[in-house]
N, C-alpha and C positions, 0 to 999 in steps of 0.2 A: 634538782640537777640544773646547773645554767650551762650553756651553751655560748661561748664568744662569739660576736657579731662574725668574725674574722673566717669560723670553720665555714658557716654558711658558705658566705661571700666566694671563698675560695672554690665551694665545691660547682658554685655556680658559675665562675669565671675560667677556673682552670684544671679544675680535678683532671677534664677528660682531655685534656692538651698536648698529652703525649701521641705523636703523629703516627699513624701507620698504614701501607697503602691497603693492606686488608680492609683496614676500618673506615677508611675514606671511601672504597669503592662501594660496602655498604652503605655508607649512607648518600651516596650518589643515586643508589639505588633504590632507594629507601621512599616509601614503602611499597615493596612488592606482595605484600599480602597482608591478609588484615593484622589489628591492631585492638588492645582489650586495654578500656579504661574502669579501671579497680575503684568501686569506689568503698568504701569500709563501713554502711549506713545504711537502712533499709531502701526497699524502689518507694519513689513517691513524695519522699521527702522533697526539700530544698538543694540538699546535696544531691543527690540523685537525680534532680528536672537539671543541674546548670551542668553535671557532667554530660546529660544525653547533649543539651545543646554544642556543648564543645564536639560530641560523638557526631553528631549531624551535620554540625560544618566541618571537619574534619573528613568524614567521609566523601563530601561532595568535592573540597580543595583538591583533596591528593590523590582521589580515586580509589581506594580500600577504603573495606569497612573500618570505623572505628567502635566497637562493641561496647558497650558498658555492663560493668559486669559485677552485680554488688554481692560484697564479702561484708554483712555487718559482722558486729560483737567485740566487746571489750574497747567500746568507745574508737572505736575504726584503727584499733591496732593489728584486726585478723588482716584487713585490708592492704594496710603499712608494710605486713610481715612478708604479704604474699609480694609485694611491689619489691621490696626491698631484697628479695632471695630470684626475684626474676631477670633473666638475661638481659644484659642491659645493651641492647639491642633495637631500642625505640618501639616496642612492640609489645610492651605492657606499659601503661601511662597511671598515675597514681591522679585523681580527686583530693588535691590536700585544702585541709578548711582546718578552724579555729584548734579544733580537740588535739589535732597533734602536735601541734605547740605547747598546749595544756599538757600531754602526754606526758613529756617530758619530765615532768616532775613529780606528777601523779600516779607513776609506775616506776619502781625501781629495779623490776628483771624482767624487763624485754629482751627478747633477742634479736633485736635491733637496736640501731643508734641513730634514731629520725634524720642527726642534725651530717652524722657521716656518709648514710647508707642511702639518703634522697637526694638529688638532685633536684631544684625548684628550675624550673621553665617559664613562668606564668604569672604574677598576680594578676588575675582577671578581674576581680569586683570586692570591693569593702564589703561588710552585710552589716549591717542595727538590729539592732533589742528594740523593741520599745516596754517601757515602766507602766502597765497597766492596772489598774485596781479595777474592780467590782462597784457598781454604783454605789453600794451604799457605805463606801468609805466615806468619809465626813472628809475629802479632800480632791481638789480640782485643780491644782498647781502642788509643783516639790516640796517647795515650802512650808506648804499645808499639811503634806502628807510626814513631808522629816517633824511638825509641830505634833502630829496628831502620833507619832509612833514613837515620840520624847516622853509625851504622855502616858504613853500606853506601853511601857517595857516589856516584852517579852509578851505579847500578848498578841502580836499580827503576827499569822502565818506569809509569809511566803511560800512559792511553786514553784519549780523548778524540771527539768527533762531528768536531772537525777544527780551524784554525788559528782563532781570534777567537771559536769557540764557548763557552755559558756553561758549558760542561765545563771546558774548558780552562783561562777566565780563573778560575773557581773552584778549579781547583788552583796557578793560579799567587799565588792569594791567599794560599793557606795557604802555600807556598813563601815567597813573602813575608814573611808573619809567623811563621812559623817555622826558617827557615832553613838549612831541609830541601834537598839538590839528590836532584832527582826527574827524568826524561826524558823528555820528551812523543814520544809516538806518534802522530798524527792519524791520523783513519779519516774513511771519507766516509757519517757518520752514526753515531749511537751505537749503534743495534742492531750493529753488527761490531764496535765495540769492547767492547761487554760478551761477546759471541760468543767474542771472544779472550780476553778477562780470564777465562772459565769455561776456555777453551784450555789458562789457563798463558802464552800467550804475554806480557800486557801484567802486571802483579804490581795493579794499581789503578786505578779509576776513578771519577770524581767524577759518578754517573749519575743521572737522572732516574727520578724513583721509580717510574713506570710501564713502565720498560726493565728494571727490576731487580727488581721487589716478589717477581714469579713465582718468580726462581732465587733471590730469598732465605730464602722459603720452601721452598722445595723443597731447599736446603741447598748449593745450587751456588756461593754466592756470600756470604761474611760481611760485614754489616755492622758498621762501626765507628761512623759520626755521620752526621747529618743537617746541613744547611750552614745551617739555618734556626734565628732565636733560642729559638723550643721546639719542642718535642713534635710530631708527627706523628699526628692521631690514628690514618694508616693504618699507623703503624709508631713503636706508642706504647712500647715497650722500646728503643729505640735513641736516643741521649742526641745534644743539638745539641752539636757541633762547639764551640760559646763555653763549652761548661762546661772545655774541658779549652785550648784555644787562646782566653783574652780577648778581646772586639771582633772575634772571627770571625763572621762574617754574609755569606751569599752565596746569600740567595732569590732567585729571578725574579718577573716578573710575567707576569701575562694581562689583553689588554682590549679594549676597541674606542674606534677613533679615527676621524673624518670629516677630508674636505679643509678648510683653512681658508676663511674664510668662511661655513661652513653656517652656518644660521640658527640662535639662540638658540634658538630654539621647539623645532625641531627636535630641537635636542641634548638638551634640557633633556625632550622627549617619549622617546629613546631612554632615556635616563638613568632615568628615574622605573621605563620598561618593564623595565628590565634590572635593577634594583636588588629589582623585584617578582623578576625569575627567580632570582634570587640566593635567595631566603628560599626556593622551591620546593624541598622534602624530595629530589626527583628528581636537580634540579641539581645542589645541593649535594652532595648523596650520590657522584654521578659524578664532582665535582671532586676530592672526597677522595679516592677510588679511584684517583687521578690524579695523585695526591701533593701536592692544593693545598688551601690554603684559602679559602675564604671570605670577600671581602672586602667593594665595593660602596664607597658614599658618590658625592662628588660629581664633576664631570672637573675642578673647581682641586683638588682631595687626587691623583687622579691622575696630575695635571701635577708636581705636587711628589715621587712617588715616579719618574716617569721622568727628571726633571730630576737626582734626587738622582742615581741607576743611571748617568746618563750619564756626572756629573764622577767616579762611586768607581771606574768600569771602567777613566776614560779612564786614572787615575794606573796602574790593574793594569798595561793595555796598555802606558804610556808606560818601567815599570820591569823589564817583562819582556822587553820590544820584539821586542811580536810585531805582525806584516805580515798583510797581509790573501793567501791563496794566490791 
């Protein structure tokens, strides 16, 4: 399913523009009691540590809690479901990150419509993969590794968090464009598939830098690239993916989104709060450790990086054709 740049954009700029003094003294008032950020992913995760800290400076800016409050299952569409059917009122905040983008096309009867029913607020932080193999790949740069799996067709497994994951479509990119045959293994979450990748049992996986950083230091696990167009500053000797595969690019995001309709005021009050938490030394610093960067601006630049995510994964999805499990 694609998504025009154009609905995003609009939903971000003007969905809620229709003026009314109800809704204006709302959000004058706003917030007078607490506030629940849904995130659609277990606690503990990635997702789950950068919603609390959105929860935590939120709380202290505006004076109400801001809860977090996780809804996994079905790849953070229970999450979506529940954001997207709640009053839009600034009072339930959505966790949006890379899957619902993926969503999209990976699911063809929701009862939602991600790109009508969310309003984006936020991009807060880019995230990375990074490309790691198992030592005893006979490979220490891409190059070596696209030589060594030309050779060996159909014969390295790949790991992945599971079917329609951005592990996943992240190696089917490079498959893609490289024309590599590699064999997907799905796990139910990426901590067992890097588990196994240290095992021996899977030869590579396309991980999130916070599931991997530990054993790559610790020497359990060689990095090759990073999926993002530079540098990492938490893993500043490992070289992006585009230097050695062209037009290779496969970052995520992270951000926060309200139901549509919330009030302009509103949005544009979270936004300013959130873009302050962004520049805090604390945040930032956590996000890096997290494998992300730093990003912020406004929810129309938002709109246009999940708009973009949505049409580059749908083509992944539509060439690799993969099924939602």
């Amino acid at each position: 399913m694609k998504f025009p740049r154009r609905t995003f954009v609009h939903l971000a700029v003007s969905a809620t523009a229709l003026p009314a003094v109800s809704r204006i003294a709302r959000a004058q008032a706003y917030p007078s009691r607490p506030a629940r950020i849904v995130v659609g992913f277990p606690a503990g995760g990635a997702t789950d540590i950068q919603a609390r800290l959105v929860g935590e400076w939120l709380t202290e800016r505006l004076g109400q809690q801001f809860i977090v409050e996780n809804k996994p299952g079905a790849s953070g569409n229970i999450g979506t479901e529940t954001v997207a059917k709640a009053p839009a009122d600034g009072y339930t905040l959505l966790q949006v990150v890379t899957p619902h983008a993926i969503n999209a096309a990976l699911y063809s009867n929701l009862s939602f419509d991600f790109a009508r029913d969310i309003a984006p607020v936020i991009y807060a932080a880019r995230l990375a993969y990074v490309v790691v193999v198992n030592p005893s790949v006979p490979a220490a740069t891409i190059p070596e590794f696209i030589a060594y799996a030309k050779a060996n067709p159909g014969k390295i497994n790949y790991g992945s968090a599971g079917q329609g994951t951005p592990q996943n479509i992240s190696c089917e990119l490079f498959k893609m464009m490289t024309g590599v045959n590699l064999v997907h293994v799905p796990y139910k979450g990426g901590a067992p598939a890097v588990a196994d990748l240290i095992a021996g049992h899977v030869q590579v996986v396309f991980a999130p830098v916070s599931e991997s950083i530990q054993q790559i230091k610790a020497g359990k696990l060689r990095p090759l690239a990073v999926t993002t167009a530079t540098r990492l500053d938490a893993l500043p000797d490992v070289p992006p993916m585009g230097d050695f595969v062209p037009g290779y690019e496969a970052s995520g995001f992270a951000g926060i989104g309200v139901p549509k309709n919330t009030p302009v005021e509103i949005i544009a009050l979270l936004n300013k709060q959130l873009n302050a938490g962004l520049a805090d030394p604390k945040i930032k610093g956590r996000i890096v450790e997290l494998g992300g960067t730093v990003v912020g601006g406004s929810p129309a630049e938002f709109a246009t990086i999940i708009s973009d995510a949505t049409e580059k994964w749908a083509k992944v999805i539509k060439f690799a054709g993969i099924r939602a499990e």
